[in-house]
N, C-alpha and C positions, 0 to 999 in steps of 0.2 A: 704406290701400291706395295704394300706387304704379302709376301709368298711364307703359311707358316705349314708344319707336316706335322703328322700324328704316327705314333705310335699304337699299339693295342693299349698302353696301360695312358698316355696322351689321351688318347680317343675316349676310353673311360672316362677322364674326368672333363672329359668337353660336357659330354652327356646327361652327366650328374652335376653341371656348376648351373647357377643363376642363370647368367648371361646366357645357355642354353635354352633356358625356358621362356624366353623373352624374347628372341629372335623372331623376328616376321618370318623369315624362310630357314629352314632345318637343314643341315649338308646330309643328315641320316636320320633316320628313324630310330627310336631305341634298341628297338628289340633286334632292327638290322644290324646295327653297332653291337650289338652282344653276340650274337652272331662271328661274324667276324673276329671278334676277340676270343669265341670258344672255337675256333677254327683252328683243327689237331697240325694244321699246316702253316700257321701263321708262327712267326718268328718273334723274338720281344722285341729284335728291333726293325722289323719291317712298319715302311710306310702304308700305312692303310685308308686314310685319306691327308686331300691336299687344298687348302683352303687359301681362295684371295681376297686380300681385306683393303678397305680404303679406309680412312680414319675409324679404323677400329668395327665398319661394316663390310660385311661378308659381301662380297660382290662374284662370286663366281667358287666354285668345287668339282675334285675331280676323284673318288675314289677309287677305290685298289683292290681286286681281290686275289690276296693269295695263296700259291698252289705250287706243283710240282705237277712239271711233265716228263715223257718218257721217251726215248728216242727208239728205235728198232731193235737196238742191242741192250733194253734194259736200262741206260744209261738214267738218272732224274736228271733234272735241269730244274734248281727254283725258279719260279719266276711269278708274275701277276698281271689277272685280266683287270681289264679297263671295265668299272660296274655302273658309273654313273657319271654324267660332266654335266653342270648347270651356271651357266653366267646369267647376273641382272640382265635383262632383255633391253634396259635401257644405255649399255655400257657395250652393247655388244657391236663389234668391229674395230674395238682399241688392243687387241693383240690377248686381251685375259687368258682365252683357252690354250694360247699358242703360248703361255709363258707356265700354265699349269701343267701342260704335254710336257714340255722340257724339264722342268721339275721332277714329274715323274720318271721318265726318261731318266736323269741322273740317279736318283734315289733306288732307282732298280736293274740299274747298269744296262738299260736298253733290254731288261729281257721281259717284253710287254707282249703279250695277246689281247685282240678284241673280237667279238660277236655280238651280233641283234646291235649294229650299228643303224642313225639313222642316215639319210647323203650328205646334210651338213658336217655329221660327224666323219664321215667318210672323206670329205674334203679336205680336214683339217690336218687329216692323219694322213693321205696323200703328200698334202704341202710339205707334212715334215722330212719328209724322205726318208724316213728311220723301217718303212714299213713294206711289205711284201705280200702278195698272198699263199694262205697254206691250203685251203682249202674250200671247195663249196660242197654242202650235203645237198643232197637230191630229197624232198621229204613230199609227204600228203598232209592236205588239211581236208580231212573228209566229216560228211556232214549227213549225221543221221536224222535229224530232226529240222524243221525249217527255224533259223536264228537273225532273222532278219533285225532285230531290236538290238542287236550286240553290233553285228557285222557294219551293216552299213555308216553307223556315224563315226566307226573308226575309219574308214574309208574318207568321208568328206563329211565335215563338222554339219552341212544344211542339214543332216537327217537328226541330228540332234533333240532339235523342238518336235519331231513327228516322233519318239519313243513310244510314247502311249498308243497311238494310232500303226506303229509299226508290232508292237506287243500284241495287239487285237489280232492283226493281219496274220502272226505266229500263230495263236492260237487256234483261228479258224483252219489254217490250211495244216496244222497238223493233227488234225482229229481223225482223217484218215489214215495219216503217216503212224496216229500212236495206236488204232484199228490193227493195221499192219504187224507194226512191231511184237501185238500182244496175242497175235497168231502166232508169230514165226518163233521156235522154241528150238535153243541152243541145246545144240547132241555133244555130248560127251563122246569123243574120239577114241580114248582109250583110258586107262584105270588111274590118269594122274590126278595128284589129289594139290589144292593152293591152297596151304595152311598161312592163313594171315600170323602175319609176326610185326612186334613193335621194336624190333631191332635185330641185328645183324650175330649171331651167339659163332661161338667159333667154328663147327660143322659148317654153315653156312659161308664164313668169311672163308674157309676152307677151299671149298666151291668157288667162290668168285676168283682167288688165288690162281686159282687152276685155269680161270680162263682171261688171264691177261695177257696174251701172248697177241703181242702189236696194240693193246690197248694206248691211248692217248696221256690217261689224266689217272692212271690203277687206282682208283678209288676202292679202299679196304674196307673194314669194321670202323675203323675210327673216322673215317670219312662218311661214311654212311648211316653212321647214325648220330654223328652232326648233326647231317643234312636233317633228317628226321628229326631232331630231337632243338634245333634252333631254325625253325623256319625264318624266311622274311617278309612273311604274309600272315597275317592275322584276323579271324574270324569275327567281325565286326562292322558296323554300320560307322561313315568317315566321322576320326574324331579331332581334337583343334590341333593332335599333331600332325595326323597325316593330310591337311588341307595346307600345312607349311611345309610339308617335306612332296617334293617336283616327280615323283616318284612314287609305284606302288609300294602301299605298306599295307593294308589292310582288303577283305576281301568280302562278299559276303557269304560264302562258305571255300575253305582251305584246307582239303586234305590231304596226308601221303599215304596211301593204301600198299602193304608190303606184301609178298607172297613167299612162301619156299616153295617151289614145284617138288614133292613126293610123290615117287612112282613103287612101289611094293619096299618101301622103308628106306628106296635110296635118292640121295637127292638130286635131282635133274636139272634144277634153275634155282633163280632167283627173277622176279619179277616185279617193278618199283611204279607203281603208278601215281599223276597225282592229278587231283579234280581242283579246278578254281572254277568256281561258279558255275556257270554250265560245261565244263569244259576239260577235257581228257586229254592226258601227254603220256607217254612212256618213257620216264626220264634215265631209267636204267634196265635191262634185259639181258640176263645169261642164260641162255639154256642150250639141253641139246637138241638139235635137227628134230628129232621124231616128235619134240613136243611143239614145234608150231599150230598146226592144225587147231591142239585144243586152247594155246594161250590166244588164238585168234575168238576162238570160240568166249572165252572167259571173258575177252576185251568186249565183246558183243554185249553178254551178260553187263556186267557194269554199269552198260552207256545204261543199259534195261532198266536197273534197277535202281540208279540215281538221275535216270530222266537228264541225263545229257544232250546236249546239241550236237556235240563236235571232238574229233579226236587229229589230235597233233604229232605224224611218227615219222621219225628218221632213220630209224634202224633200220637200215640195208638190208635185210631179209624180211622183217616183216612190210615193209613200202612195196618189195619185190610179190610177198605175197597179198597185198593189197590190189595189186594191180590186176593179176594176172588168175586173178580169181570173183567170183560171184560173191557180192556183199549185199548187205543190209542197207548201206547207205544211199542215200536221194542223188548224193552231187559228190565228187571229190577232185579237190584243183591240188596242180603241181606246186610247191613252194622249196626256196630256195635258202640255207643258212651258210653266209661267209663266214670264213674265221681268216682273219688278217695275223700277221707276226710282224716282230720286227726281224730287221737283218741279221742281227748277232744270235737270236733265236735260228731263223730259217736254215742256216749251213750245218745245223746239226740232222737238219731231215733232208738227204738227200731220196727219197724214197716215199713220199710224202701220201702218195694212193694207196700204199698197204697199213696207212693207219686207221685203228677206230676209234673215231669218236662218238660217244656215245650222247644220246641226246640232250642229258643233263648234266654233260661236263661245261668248265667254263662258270658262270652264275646263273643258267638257265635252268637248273632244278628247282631253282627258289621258285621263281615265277612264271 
């Protein structure tokens, strides 16, 4: 077995050579690999992914994303989360992940974070001893409309073949829930105004500047409109690359809806929302106190007007006021996001409950 590493300018020409296009299974998707490579945080010579080869085929990948975090006192620390690992299914228990982990491991001096692990993945990164935890977020997954065609076959593969018969079952039992909906009319709290924007102008980056104080991951102007500006999801029905790449690439609608909160010319927030298919995140949220009320209102609005199912939120104030308030929604369950560190990472945070992590730090704004 051959262990080989990429670079950004490596990783480009994986992507663009022959042997790319010919692969049964893809370690990235293009547009995710360009991504990556317009990543205002990545280095020329950072590893960004990490590939094992048996006579010249790919039998297993571990990629990298990298970023820069913040310790209490401003400090950065580069480092890179862990975005994908795929071994041949038929290879697997001969050590492949366990010599990819250490790879990466060397390549980035142990300064590794992970989130949205699954338990296999979690065992592996256990085994290695290298790893610790920094944190679990307390979140809701609440659910405006009935989504039984989505929900259930991620749960357990039987419901798979009953899609269509689960799709029906949706749509009968929410004609009264959209009845509802199209009574219930979001009040404007106060005179703030959510001017949609397609990127981050420096007034704005200004703002978010301002409130990173104990933030995780300070994602700026140039981070934020990356993110916007190189998704890794793409608005499309699956095509022969994303059925070889083990991983979402494609979606069938994908978008990141921006907002500046203006309240009588001055600016109050920022607001970053984003929809994949039925389905609502808040992957970034600055604002001040008084405007909760109405971005809750706004989030309502939204789900309303693009026929949403469901909203995914971690934000510590708004879950707070999820709870503890009268909503729209039919059902909403507790859910729960780890973020693991390694050791050499973890001793910089001794204080590890006054940091925020924001929902879409880490690779979880992509998807």
């Amino acid at each position: 077995m051959e262990i080989r590493t990429y670079n950004s300018a490596q990783l480009y020409d994986l992507i663009t050579s022959d042997s790319y296009k010919q692969m049964p299974v893809i370690p990235i998707s293009t547009h995710r690999a360009i991504s990556h490579i317009h990543n205002p945080r990545t280095d020329k010579e950072d590893i960004l992914m990490t590939i094992a080869y048996e006579n010249e085929e790919m039998i297993g990948y571990l990629g990298v994303l990298a970023d820069r975090i913040y310790t209490l006192k401003g400090e950065p620390l580069k480092c890179g989360w862990l975005s994908c690992m795929w071994v041949n299914p038929t290879l697997r228990g001969k050590g492949i992940a366990k010599q990819l982990l250490a790879t990466v491991f060397k390549t980035w001096n142990d300064h590794i974070l992970v989130t949205e692990f699954t338990p296999e993945a979690k065992g592996l990164y256990d085994r290695s001893g290298n790893f610790t935890d920094l944190r679990i977020n307390e979140g809701l997954r609440c659910y405006i409309r009935f989504n039984l065609r989505e929900v259930l076959p991620k749960k357990n593969d039987k419901y798979k073949s009953y899609t269509q018969i689960l799709k029906v079952l949706d749509s009968i039992a929410n004609i009264p829930v959209d009845l509802r909906l199209s009574l219930m009319k979001t009040k404007q709290v106060s005179s703030l105004q959510f001017v949609s924007v397609t990127g981050i102008d420096n007034t704005l980056d200004e703002y978010i500047q301002s409130k990173q104080v104990n933030q995780f991951e300070r994602r700026g102007a140039d981070e934020l409109n990356w993110i916007i500006n190189y998704p890794w999801l793409k608005e499309s029905q699956p095509t022969d690359e994303s059925r070889r790449y083990h991983f979402s690439s494609v979606a069938h609608r994908f978008q990141n809806l921006c907002f500046k909160l203006i309240d009588k010319g001055e600016t109050k927030g920022y607001l970053h929302l984003t929809i994949r298919d039925n389905h609502l995140k808040i992957p970034y949220a600055y604002f001040e106190p008084e405007c909760m009320p109405d971005i809750v209102q706004y989030v309502y609005q939204v789900m309303q007007e693009y026929r949403l199912n469901m909203l995914t939120v971690f934000h510590p104030d708004l879950v707070a006021f999820f709870k503890s308030n009268t909503t729209p929604f039919i059902y909403r369950r507790a859910i729960r996001r780890n973020y693991i560190i390694t050791k050499a990472l973890a001793s910089h945070f001794s204080e590890k409950e006054k940091l925020m992590i924001q929902d879409g730090d880490a690779d979880c704004v992509f998807t």
